[in-house]
NUSEKE-836370 format. One record per residue (C-alpha): residue in three letters; x, y, z; residue number from 0. Coordinates in steps of 0.001 Angstrom, whole numbers, always signed. Example, Ala and Ser with C-alpha at 12.3 -4.5 7.8 and 13.67 -1.06 7.14 Angstrom:
REM NUSEKE-836370
- ALA,+12300,-4500,+7800,0
- SER,+13670,-1060,+7140,1
REM end
This chain:
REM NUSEKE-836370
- UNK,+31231,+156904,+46839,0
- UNK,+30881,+159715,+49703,1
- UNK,+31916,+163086,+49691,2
- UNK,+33105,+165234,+52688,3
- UNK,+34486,+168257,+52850,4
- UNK,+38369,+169642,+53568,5
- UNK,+39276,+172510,+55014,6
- UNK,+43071,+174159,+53667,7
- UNK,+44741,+172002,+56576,8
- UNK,+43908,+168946,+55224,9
- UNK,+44157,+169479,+51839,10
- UNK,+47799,+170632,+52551,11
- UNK,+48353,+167034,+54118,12
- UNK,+46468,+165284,+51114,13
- UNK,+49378,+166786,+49168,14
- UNK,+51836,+166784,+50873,15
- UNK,+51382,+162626,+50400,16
- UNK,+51191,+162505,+47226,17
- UNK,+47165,+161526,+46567,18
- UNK,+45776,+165626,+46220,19
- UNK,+45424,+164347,+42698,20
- UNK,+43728,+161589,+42757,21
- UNK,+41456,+162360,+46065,22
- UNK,+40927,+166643,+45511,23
- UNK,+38507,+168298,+42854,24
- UNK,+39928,+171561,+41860,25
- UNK,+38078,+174020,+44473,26
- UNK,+35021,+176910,+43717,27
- UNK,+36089,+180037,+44208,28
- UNK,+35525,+180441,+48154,29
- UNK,+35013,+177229,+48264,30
- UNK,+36918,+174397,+50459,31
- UNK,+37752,+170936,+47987,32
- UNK,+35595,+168059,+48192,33
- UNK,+37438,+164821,+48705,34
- UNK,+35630,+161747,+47527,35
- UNK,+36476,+158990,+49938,36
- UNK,+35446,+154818,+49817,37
- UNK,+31895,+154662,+51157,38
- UNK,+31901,+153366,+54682,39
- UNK,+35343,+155584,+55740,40
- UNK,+35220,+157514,+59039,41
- UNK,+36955,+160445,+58559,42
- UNK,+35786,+162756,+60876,43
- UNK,+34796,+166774,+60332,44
- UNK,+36891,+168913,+59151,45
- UNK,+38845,+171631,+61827,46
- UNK,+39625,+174666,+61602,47
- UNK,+43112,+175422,+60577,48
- UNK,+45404,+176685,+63265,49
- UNK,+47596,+179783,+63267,50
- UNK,+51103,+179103,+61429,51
- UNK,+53534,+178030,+63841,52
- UNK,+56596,+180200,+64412,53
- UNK,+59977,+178993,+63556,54
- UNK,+61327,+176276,+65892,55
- UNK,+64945,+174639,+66339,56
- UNK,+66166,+171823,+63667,57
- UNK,+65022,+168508,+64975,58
- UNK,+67657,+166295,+66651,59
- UNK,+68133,+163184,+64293,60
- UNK,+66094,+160283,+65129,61
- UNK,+67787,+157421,+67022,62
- UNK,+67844,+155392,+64644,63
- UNK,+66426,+154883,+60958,64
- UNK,+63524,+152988,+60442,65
- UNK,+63675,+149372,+58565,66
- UNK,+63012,+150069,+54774,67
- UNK,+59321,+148998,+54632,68
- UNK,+58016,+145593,+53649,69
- UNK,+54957,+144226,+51754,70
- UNK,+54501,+141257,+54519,71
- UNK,+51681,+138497,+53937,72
- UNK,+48441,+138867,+55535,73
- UNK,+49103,+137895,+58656,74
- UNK,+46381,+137208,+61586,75
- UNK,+46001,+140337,+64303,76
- UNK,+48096,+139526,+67427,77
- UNK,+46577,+139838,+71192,78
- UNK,+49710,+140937,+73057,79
- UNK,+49333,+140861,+77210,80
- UNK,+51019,+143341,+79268,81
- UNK,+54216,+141865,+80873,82
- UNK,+54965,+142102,+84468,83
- UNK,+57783,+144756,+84735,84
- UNK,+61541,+143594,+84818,85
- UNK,+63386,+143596,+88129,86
- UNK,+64319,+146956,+87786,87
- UNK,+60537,+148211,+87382,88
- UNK,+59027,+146390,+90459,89
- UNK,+59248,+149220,+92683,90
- UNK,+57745,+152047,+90178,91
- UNK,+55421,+149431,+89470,92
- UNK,+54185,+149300,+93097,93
- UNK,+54773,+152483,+93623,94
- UNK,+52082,+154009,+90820,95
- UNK,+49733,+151177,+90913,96
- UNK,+47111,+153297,+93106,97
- UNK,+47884,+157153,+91712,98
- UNK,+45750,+159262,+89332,99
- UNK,+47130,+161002,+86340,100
- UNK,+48142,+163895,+88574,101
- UNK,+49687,+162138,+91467,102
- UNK,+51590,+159938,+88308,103
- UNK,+52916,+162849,+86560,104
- UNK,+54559,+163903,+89756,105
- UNK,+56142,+160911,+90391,106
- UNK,+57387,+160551,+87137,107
- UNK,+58922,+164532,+87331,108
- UNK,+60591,+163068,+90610,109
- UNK,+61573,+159985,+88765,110
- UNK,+65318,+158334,+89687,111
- UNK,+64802,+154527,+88759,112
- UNK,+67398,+154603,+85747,113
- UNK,+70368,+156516,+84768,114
- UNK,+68528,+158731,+82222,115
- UNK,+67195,+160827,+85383,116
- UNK,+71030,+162156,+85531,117
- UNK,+71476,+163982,+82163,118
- UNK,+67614,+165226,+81147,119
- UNK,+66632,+168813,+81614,120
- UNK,+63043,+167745,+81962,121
- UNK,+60892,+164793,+82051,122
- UNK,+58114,+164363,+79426,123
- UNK,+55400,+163133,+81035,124
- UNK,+53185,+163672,+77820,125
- UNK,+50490,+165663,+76713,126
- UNK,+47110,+166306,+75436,127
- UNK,+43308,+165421,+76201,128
- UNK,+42120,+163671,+79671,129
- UNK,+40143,+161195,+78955,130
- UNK,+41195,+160868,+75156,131
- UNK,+40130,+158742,+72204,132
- UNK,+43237,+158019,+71106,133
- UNK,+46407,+157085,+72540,134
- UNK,+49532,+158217,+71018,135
- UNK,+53112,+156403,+71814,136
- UNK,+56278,+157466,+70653,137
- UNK,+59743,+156671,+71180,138
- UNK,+61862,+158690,+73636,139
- UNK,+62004,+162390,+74323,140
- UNK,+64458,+163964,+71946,141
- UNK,+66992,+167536,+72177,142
- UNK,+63455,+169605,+71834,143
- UNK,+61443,+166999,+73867,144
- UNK,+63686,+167383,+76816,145
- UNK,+64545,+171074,+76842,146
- UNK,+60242,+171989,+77081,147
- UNK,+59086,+169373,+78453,148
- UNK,+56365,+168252,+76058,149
- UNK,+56343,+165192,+73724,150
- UNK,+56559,+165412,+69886,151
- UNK,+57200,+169408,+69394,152
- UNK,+59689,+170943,+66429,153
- UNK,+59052,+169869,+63178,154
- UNK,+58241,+166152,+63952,155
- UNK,+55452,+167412,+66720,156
- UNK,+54096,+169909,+63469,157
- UNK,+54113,+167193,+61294,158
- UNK,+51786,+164896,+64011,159
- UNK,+49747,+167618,+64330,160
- UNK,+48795,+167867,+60555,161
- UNK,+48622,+164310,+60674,162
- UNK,+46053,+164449,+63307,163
- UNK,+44141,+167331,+62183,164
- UNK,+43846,+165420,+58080,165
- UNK,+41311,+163115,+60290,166
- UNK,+39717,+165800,+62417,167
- UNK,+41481,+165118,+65592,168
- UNK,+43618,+166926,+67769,169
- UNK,+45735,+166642,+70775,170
- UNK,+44144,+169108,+72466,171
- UNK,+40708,+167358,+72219,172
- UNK,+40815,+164019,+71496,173
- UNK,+44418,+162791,+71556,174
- UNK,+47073,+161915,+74387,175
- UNK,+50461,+161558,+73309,176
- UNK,+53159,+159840,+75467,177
- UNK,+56188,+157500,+75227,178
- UNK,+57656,+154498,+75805,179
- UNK,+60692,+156413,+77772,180
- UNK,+59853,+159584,+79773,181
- UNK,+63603,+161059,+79851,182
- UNK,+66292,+161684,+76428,183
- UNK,+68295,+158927,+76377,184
- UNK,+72291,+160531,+75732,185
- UNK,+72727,+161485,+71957,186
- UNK,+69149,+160166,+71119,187
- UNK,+70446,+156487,+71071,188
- UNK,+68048,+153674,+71323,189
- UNK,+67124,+152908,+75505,190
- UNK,+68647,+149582,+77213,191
- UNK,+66409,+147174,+78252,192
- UNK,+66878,+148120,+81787,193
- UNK,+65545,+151898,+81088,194
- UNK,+62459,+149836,+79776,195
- UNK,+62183,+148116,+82271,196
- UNK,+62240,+150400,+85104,197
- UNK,+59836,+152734,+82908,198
- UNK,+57468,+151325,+81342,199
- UNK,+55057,+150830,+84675,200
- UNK,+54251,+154795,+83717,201
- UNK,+53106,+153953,+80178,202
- UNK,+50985,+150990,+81269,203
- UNK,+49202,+153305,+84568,204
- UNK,+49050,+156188,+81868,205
- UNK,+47211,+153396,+79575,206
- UNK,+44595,+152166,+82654,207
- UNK,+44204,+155620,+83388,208
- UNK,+43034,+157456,+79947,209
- UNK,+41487,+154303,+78794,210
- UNK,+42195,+155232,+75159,211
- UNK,+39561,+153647,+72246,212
- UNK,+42769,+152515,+70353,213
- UNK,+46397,+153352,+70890,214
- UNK,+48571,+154868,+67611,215
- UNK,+52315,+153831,+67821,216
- UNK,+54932,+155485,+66102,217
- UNK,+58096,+154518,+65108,218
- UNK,+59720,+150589,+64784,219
- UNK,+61294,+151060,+67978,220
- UNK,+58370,+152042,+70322,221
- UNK,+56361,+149258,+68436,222
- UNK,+58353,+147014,+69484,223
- UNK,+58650,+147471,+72953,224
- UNK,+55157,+147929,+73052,225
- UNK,+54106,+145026,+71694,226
- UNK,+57300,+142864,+72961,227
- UNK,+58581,+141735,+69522,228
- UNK,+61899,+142373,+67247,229
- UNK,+59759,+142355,+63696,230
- UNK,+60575,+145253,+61427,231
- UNK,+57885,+148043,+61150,232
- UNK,+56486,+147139,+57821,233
- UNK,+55672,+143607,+58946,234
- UNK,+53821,+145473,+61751,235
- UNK,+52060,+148191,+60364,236
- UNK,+48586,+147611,+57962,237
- UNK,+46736,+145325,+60473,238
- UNK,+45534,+145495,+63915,239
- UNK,+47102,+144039,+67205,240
- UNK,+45541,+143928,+70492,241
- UNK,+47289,+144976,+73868,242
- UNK,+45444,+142999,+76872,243
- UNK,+45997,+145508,+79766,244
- UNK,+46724,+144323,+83143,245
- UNK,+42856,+145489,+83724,246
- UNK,+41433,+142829,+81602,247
- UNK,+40677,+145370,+78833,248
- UNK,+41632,+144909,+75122,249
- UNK,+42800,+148151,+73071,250
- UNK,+43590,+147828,+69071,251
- UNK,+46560,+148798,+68327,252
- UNK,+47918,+150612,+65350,253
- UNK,+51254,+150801,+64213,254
- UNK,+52677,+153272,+61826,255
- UNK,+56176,+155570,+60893,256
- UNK,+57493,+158539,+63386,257
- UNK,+56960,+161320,+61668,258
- UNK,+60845,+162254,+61834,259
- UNK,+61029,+158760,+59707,260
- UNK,+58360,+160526,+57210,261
- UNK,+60126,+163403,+57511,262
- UNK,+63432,+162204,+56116,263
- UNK,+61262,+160175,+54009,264
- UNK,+58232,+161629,+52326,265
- UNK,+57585,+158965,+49808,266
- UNK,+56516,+156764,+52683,267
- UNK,+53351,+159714,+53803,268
- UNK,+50720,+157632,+51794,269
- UNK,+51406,+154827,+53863,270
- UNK,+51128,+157030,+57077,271
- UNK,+47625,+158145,+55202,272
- UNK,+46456,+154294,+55083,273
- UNK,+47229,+153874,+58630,274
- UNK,+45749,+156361,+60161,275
- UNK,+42035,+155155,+57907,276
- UNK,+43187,+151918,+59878,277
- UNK,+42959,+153401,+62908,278
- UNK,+39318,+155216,+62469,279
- UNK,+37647,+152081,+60911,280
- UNK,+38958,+150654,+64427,281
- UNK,+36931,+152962,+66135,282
REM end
């Protein structure tokens, strides 16, 4: 069995899930812990811990709670195939086929295909590194999301960032995080099939364009429009799917909780822990 070596960070996220006990030696004086991991696991270098955020707003609640988890069978990884967009999603479609990340981002700032446009204060394009190991899909923008601007901030962004930074990653340097919607649908509700529709050509140029190793998804919801199924999130989560790009290229795909699900729910962290090995031994 390996040993690497934890910084404060990440030995606040080992236990904060519940497994500092079994995983953490009881630190030297000066000394960070030693972690003993199963030989063969990729977790990268530790980082150096970041300056304690200051206080931010309460997050919004989530849209909707996630399906109590499941222990499904071992099922076979799926191959899913990106779908040509809905009726409504033609035109964006068309319309971003040809841009670059910066000529995208404007047009989705600019963005009237759906309703949504009339009742967001901002856009959320996403954020993070360009080109990026990992891809990072979440829901919908929510009350914080839309007032700055930027995906995943409050305490559900400083959870994702702990999350992140327990592997050695960061969004900064390694990670882009986006969503399946780019504006707060009213009262955080779940988007209609139409919104989908006439967004999700952004996600799928913002896919070609980064060219992500693997692509994390959070939360049932964004799973499932993702990967174009109704299963529950625990049927989907521990294995890998594929999404077949309209490029010909084939990206694993990882499904796990949104951290304002793990948030409301902290006995469901160690999962979020075994997905996230998932997602390295993809590498």
């Amino acid at each position: 069995m390996a040993t690497v070596r934890v910084n404060p960070l990440q030995r606040l996220w080992l236990r904060e899930i519940g497994i500092d006990k079994t995983w953490l030696r009881a630190p030297a004086p000066g000394d960070a812990a030693a972690v003993p991991v199963p030989a063969g696991s990729a977790m990268a270098p530790a980082v150096e811990p970041p300056v304690p955020p200051a206080p931010v707003a309460k997050l919004a609640p989530a849209m909707r709670p996630e399906s109590p988890p499941a222990r499904p069978a071992k099922a076979e990884p799926t191959v899913v195939e990106v779908a040509a967009p809905g009726h409504a999603g033609v035109e964006v479609a068309r319309r971003v086929a040809g841009q670059d990340l910066a000529q995208l981002e404007r047009e989705v700032f600019a963005c009237t295909a759906c309703g949504l446009c009339q009742g967001r204060k901002h856009s959320v394009f996403g954020e993070g590194a360009r080109p990026a190991r990992w891809l990072v899909v979440g829901e919908a923008p929510g009350e914080q999301e839309d007032r700055r601007g930027l995906p995943f901030v409050g305490r559900s962004g400083q959870l994702l960032d702990a999350m992140l930074a327990s592997v050695g990653m960061s969004r900064e340097r390694d990670v882009f995080i986006a969503n399946v919607i780019k504006c707060r649908p009213p009262g955080n509700r779940n988007p209609k099939p139409e919104e989908i529709a006439a967004c999700s050509p952004y996600l799928m140029r913002q896919i070609d364009l980064i060219e992500p190793d693997r692509i994390l998804v959070l939360g049932r919801f964004a799973a499932q429009a993702l990967l174009g199924t109704d299963a529950t999130i625990g049927t989907l989560r521990g294995r890998r799917h594929t999404l077949k790009t309209g490029q010909g290229r084939e990206i694993p795909v990882i499904v796990s909780y949104h951290p304002a699900y793990l948030l409301r729910s902290p006995s469901e962290k160690a999962r979020a822990w075994q997905d996230l090995q998932l997602a390295l031994r993809e590498a």
